[in-house]
C-alpha positions as CSV (number, residue, x, y, z in Angstrom):
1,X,0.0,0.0,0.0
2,X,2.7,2.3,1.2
3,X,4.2,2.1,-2.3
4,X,1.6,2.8,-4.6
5,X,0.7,5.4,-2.6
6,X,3.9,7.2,-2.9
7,X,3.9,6.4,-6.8
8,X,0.5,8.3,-7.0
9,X,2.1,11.2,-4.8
10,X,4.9,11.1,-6.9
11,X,2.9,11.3,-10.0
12,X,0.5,14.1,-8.8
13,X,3.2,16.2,-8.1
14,X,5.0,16.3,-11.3
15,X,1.9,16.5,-13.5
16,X,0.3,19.9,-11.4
17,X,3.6,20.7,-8.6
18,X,4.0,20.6,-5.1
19,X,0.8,21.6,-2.9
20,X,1.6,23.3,0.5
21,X,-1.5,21.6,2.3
22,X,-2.7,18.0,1.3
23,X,-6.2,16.9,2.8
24,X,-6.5,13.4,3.8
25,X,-8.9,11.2,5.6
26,X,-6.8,8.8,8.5
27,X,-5.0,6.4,5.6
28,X,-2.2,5.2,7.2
29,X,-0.8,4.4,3.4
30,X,-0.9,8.1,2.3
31,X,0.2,9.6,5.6
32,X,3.6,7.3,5.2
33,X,3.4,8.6,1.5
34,X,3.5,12.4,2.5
35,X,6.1,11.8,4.5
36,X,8.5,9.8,2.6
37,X,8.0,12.6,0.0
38,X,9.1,15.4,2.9
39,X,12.3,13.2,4.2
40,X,13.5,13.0,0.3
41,X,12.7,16.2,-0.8
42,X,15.8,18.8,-0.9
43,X,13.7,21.7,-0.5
44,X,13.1,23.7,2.6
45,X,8.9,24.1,2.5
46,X,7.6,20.9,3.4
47,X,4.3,19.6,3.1
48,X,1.8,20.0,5.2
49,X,-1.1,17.2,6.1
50,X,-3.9,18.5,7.3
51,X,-6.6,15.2,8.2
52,X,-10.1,17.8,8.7
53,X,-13.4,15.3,8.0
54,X,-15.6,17.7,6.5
55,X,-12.7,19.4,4.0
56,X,-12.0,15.7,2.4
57,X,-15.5,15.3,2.5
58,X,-16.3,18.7,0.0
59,X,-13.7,17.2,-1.9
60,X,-14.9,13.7,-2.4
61,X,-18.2,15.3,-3.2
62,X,-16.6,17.6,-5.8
63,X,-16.1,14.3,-8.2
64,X,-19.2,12.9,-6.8
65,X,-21.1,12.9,-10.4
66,X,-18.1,11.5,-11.9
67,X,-17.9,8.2,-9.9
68,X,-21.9,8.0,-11.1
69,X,-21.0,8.1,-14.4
70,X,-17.9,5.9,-14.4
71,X,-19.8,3.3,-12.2
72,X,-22.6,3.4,-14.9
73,X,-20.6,2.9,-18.0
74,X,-18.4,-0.2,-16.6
75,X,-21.6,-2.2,-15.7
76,X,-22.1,-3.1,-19.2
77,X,-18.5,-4.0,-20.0
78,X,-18.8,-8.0,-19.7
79,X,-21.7,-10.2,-20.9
């Protein structure tokens, strides 16, 4: 878990840069992730995990209609 996490981080970051503040729920997995990234990186600014419910909560309802639509279209996939 610990390392596909820290592929995704790694991946995040170098397609839209480093965020100051990253809002997570309790994921052990991403927590180690964030800070593996911190201990490697050579720059000074660090980032910052913030675990607040109801902020990863507006975000997972932000892509809400997405997973609807997703869901939807792979039901049909396999006959």
């Amino acid at each position: 878990m610990k390392g596909s996490a820290q592929k995704f981080l790694n991946k995040a970051i170098r397609n839209n840069g480093k965020p100051r503040i990253i809002n997570i729920d309790k994921s052990g997995a991403n927590t180690v992730g964030i800070k593996t990234w911190n201990k490697r990186s050579f720059s000074r600014k660090k980032i910052k995990i913030r675990r607040v419910k109801y902020l990863n909560n507006i975000i997972e309802q932000d892509h809400r209609s997405i997973k609807r639509r997703v869901a939807i279209s792979t039901e049909f996939k396999e006959f």
